[in-house]
N, C-alpha and C positions, 0 to 999 in steps of 0.2 A: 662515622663518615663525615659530620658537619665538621666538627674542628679538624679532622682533616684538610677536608675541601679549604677551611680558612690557614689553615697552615701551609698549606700548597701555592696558596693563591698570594701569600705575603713571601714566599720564598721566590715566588716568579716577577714578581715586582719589584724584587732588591737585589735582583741579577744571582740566586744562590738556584742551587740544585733541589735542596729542601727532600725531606723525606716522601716515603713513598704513600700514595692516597690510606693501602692498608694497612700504614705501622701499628695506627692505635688499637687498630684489631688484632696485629701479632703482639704486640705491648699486652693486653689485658689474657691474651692465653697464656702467653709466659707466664703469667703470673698467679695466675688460675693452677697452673700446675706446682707453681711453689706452694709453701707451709708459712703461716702466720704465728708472728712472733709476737706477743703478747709481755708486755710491762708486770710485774708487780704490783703496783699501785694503783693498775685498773680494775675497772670493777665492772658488771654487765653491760652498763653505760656503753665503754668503748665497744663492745662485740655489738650492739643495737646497730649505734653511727651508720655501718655499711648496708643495713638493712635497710635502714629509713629513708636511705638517702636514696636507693633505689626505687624501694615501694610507693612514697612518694610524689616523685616525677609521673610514674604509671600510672598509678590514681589520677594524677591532673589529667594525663591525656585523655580518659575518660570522660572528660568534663568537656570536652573540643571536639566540635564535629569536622572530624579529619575527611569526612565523605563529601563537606558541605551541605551535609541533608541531615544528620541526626549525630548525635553524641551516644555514650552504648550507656552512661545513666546521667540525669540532669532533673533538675529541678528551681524552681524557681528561687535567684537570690543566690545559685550555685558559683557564681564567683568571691563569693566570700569563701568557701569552703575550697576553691581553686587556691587564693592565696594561703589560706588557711593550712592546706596540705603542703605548701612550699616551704612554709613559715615552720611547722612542725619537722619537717627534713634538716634545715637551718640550724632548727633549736636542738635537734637531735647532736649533730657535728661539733655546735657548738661547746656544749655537753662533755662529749667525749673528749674532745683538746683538755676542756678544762679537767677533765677526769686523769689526765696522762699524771699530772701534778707538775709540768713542765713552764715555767712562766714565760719562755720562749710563744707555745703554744697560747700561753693566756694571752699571750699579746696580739695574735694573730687572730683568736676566738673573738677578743674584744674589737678589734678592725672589721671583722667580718659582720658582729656583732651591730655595729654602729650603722655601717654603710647598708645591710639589707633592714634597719628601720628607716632608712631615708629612700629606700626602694618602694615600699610599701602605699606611700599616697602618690605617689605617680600612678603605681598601676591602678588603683583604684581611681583614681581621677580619670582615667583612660577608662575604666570600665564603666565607669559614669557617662562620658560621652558619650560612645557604643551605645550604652542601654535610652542616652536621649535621641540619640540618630536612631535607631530601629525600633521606640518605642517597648523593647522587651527586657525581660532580667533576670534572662538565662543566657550562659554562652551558647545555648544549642540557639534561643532565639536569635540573640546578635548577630550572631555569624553563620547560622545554617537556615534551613530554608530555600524555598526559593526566591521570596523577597531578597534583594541584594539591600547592601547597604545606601544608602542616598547618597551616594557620590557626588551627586550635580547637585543636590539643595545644599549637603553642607561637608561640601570638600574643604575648606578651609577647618573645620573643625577635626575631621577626621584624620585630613593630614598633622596636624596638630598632637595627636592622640597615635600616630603612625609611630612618630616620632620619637615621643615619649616611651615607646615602648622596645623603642631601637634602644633608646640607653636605658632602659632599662634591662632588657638583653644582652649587652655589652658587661652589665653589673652581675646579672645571676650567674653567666657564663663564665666569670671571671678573668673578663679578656681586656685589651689595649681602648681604650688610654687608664679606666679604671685599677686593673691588674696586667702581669705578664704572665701568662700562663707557665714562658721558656724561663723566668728569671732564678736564680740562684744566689740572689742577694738576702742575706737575711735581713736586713733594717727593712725591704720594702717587700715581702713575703705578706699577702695575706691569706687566701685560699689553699695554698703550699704549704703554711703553714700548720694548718688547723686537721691535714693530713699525714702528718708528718711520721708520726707515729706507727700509723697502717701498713700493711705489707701483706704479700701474698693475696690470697682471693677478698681478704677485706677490701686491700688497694683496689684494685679490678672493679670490686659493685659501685667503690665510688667514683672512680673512674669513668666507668659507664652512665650511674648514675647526673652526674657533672655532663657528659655529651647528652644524655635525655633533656634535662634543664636547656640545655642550647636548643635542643627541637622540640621543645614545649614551646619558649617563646618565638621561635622562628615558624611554630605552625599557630599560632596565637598572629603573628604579626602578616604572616600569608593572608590568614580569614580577613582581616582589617583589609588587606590591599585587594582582595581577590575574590569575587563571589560567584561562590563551584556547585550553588544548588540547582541549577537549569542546567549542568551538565550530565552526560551519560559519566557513570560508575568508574569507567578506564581512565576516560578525558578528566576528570574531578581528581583521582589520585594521579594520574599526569603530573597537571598542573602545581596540585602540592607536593610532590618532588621537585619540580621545577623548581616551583619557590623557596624549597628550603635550600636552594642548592645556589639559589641566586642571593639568600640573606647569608649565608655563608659565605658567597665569595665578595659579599659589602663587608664583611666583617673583615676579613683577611686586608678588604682595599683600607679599612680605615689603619689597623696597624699596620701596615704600611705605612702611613703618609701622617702619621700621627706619635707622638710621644709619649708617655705616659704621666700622666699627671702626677705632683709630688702630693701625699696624704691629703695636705691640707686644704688640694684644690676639689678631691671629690666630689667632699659635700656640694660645695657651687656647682657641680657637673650633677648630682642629683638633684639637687632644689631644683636648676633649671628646666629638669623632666617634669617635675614637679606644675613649675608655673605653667610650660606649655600645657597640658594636659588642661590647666585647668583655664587657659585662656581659651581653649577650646571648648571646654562645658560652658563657660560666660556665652561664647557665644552662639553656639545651640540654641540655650538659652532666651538669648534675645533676637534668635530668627524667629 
């Protein structure tokens, strides 16, 4: 539904018709009922990919208290194993591209390759804030509870870390200005590429997989903006559909009004998640 929503929401912005909220979902059953075609030259590698990239995503949710009151398991220092399980979905994909024997694909493995290690100290830098603004070092502490986050002692920090983790979202997602999810150019193909291969129900778990990763970090970046533990049970999941439906249609407003950056600007558009994040721990820090 999220890329949806952001698909819909940039179609209405550029004066188009744009498809309908439920394509992705008639998209991944078509394709569920097709037969997967499978290379020679792959090896279990590639049949893993679609697995991982599902299981995953699921795992992380697990680590996010979506109720705002508890996560279903968490433990201390459980953002490590948050990125951790992101980072093994990644590596898993990556993997498979390179498994195709395709240098097409290697090139696309390697983009993908590059740009979520420059993803990686942003979020952590972001989780660092969070854990100095709530004093905890668990996502269930960060962000669940009833304690809210200190908004009013260090909004400046947190917005900071809000931030960083919009483009960071922008990047796992694989959306504008980072990637074009709609693009058909091979020179600037990178996420497209690395699936290229896939077809049938493998397509599909990555597919869905990929939309999970968009409402991982869109219910990751809700908890930052929104704190749902002093509410009733309904009102708390409310609110987090609200939110994911409001960070999706920011996503849709940025491609829209945004172009895509050429390769070599990424990196810059990652370091600078990067620095905010961590001029935001600076200054936690010295509050």
């Amino acid at each position: 539904m999220l890329p949806g929503v952001a698909a819909k929401t940039k179609a209405v912005l550029t004066g188009r018709r744009g498809a309908p909220l439920m394509q992705l979902y008639w998209d991944l059953f078509r394709l569920v009922r097709k037969g997967a075609v499978y290379s020679t030259t792959t090896t279990w590698i590639f049949r893993l990919a679609p697995v991982a990239g599902l299981v995953t995503p699921l795992l992380a949710l697990g680590l996010l208290p979506l109720d705002g009151r508890h996560a279903l398991f968490g433990f201390t220092g459980d953002f490590v194993g948050f990125a951790a399980l992101l980072a093994l979905g990644r590596f898993t994909l990556v993997l498979a591209a390179l498994d195709t024997g395709s240098s097409f694909e290697g090139m696309g493995a390697s983009r993908d390759a590059t740009f979520a290690s420059l993803v990686e100290p942003a979020l952590f830098l972001s989780f660092v804030v969070l854990a100095l603004a709530s004093g905890q070092l668990s996502l269930e502490g960060m962000l669940g509870g009833t304690q809210a986050l200190p908004w009013g002692a260090a909004a400046p920090a947190l917005a900071m870390a809000a931030a960083s983790l919009f483009f960071v979202l922008l990047t796992e997602a694989s959306r504008m200005p980072v990637d074009d999810p709609a693009t058909h150019l091979e020179l600037t193909m990178i996420h497209e590429v690395t699936v290229l291969d896939h077809s049938g129900p493998d397509l599909a778990l990555l597919l869905y997989g990929a939309a999970l990763r968009m409402a991982l970090f869109a219910a990751l970046l809700v908890g930052v903006l929104a704190s749902r533990g002093r509410l009733p049970g309904p009102a708390a999941l409310g609110l987090l559909v609200a939110g994911l439906l409001t960070v999706a249609v920011a996503v849709g407003v940025v491609e829209s009004s945004m172009a895509r950056f050429r390769l070599s600007r990424v990196p810059q558009f990652l370091v600078a998640a990067s620095v905010l994040a961590s001029l935001g721990a600076i200054l936690q820090l010295l509050s």
